[in-house]
N, C-alpha and C positions, 0 to 999 in steps of 0.2 A: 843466950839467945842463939836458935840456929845461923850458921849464915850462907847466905848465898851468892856464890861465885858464876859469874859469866864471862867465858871466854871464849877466843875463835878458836879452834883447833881444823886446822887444811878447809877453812871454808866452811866446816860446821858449827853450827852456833850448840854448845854443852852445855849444861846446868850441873854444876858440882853444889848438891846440899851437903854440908861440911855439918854431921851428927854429931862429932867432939866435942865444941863448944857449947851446947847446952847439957849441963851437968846434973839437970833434975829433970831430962826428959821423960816424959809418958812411954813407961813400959810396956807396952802390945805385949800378949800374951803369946799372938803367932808372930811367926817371921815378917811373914808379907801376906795381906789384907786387901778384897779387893769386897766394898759393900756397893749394893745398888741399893741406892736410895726410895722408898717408896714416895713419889713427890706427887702424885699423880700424873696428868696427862702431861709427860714431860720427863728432863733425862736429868740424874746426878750420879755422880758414882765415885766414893771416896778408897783412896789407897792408900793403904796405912804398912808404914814398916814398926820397929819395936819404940820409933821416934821421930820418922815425918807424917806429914798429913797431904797430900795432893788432892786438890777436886777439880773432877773433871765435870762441867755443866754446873749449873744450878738451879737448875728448874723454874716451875712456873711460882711465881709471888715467894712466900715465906715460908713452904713448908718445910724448905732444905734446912732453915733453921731448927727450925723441932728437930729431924735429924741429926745433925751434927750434934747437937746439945747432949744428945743420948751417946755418941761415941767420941766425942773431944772432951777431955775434963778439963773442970773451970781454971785449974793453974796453966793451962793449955791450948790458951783460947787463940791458936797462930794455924795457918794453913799457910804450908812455906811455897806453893805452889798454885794457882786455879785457872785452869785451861778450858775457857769456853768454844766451842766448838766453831757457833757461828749464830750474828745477831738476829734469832728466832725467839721472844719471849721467854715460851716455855724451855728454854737452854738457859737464861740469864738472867731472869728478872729477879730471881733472890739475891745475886751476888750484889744489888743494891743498897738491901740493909745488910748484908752480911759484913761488907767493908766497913761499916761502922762497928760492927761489935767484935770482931778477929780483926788479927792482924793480920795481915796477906803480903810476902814474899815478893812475888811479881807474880802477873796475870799475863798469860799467853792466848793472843786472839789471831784471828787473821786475816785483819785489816780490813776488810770489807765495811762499807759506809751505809749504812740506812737511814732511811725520814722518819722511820719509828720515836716516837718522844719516848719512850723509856729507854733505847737503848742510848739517844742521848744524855738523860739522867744516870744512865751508868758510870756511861765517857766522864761524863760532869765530876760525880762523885769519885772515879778513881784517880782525878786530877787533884781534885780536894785534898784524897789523903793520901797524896803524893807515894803510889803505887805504883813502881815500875811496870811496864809493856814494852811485850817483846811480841813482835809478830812470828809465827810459823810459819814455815815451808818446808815441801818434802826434803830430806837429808840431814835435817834438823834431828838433835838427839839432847834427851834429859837423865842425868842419871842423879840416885843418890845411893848413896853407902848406910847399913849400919853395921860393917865390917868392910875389909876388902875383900872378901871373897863374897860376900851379901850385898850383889849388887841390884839395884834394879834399875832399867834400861828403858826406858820409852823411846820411839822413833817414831818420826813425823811423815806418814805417806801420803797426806795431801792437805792441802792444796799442791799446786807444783809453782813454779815460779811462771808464768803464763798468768797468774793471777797479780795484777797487779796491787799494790799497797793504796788506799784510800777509795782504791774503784767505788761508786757506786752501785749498787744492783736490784733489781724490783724483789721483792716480796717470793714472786715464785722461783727465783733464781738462786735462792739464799742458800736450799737446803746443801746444793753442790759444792759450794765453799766452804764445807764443812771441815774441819779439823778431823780425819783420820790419824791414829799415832794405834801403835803397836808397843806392849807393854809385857816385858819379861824379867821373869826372876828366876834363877836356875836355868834348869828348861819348861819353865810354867811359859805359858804366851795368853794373851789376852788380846782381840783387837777392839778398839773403838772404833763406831763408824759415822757416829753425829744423826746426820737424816740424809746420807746420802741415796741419791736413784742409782738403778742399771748403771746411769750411763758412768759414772766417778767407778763404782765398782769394775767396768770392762777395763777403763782407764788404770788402774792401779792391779790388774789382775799379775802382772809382770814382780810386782815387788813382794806380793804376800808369801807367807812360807804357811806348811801346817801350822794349825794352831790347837788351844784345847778351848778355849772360850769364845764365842760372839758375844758380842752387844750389838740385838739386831737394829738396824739401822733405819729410823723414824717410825717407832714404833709397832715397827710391822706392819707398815704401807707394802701394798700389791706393789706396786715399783720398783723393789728393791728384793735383797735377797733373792738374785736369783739363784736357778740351777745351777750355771755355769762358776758364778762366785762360792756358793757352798760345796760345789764340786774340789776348787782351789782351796778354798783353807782350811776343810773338812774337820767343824767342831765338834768336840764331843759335847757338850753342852753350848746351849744360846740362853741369854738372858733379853726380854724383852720390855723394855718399859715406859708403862704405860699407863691408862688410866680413865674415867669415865670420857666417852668421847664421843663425837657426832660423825665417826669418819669410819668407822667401820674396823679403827686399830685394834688387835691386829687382827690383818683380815685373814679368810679361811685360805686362801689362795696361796702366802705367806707361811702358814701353818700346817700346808700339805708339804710346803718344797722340803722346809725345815725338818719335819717327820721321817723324810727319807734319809735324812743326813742322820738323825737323831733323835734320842728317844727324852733328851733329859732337855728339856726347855720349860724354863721358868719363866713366869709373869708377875710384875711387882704388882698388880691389881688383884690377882687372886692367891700370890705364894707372900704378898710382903716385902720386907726387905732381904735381896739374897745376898750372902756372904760367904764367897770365897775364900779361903786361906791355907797357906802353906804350913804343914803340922806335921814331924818325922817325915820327911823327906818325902813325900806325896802330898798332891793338890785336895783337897776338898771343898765339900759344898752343903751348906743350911740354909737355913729361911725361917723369916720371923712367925711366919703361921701352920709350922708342922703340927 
């Protein structure tokens, strides 16, 4: 069985997944894997090396299951990692039955408290089956090995420490406390950005470097992605995901800023599921409905 090591290193909280010890791991075809989930209106996104499984989100109800089912084999049913962004439903509510059928590593959230009853049934249930929780804050770093020189690096750019641990927050405050992390293998970059607005994007505009991937941020809400942010990370692809919905996602406004940044922007509503991966020393990209 994988295992998982936590320790401080100068004030930063690491994640060492230790590949070694599992002897019959799940051989990944690429190096490093990055799927967007098609969950519908709602975000999941698994990363996969030749032998971990990270999920970031878990969408709305049970679809993420179906998912995974198709890219975790059944001798394999562990996800050493799952980092939910921030307690909004459509980000969580599968990791509810998911913790009963995988085994889950630890779960990285960020602390943020809601009256939502499901996302108390999560709390509930990740107490049950005594699932470690580690809160995030920016400076925070995850890596795991399936070499040493095949690293891969996640970094934590938001929340910042200004948010405190247990706060309370209304419903429309959620989306800002959103778990931003930064996700590199080689020199591939990937950002997540949960549902944050403008205002987290200005906030963090100091720590981003170029990148080559977005994950636009609440599914391509007008409030987000702006100019001045795609100006700073300047992707060469976005993926946006999303799904039937009453809100205009994503809107046209959203999809004009994007267009000038880029021509290659995917949507899990009409491309499927899109998959990333690292293959001969260059990045690529497919999708389930070419």
């Amino acid at each position: 069985m994988d295992k998982l090591k936590l320790f401080l290193v100068f004030g930063l909280l690491v994640f060492n997944l230790s590949l070694y010890s599992f002897v019959f791991g799940f051989l990944n075809q690429n190096e490093f894997e990055i799927d967007f989930l098609p969950v519908g209106q709602g975000d999941a996104e698994l990363i996969r090396t030749k032998r971990n499984f990270v999920l970031i989100d878990a969408g709305p109800g049970t679809k993420v299951l179906n998912e995974l089912d198709k890219l975790v084999p059944v001798y394999k049913r562990r996800l050493d990692l799952v980092l939910i962004t921030h307690p909004n439903i459509d980000h969580f509510s599968g990791l509810v039955e998911l913790a009963k059928r995988y085994e889950i590593g630890v779960v990285v959230m960020n602390g943020v408290k809601t009256e939502n009853g499901s996302f108390k049934n999560l709390l509930k249930t990740i107490v049950d089956q005594k699932i470690p929780v580690v809160y995030a804050r920016r400076g925070q770093t995850i890596e795991f090995f399936d070499s040493i020189k095949d690293r891969v690096l996640i970094t934590i750019l938001w929340p910042d420490l200004n948010l405190p641990l247990g706060v309370s927050l209304p419903d429309k405050q959620l989306n800002d406390s959103s778990i931003v992390s930064l996700a590199e293998f080689k020199d591939f970059k990937v950002l997540f950005t949960g549902d944050i607005s403008a205002n987290v994007e200005k906030a963090i505009l100091g720590f981003l470097p170029d990148i080559d991937v977005l994950k636009v941020a609440h599914h391509g809400s007008k409030y987000s992605t702006t100019r001045e942010f795609l100006a700073a990370v300047r992707p060469e692809l976005a993926v946006i995901e999303v799904g039937k919905n009453s809100y205009g996602h994503p809107t046209k406004e959203t999809l004009a800023r994007l267009g000038v940044q880029t021509k290659n922007v995917f949507r899990t509503d009409v491309d499927g599921l899109v998959k990333l991966f690292w293959q001969n020393n260059q990045w690529r990209v497919a999708n389930s409905n070419q």
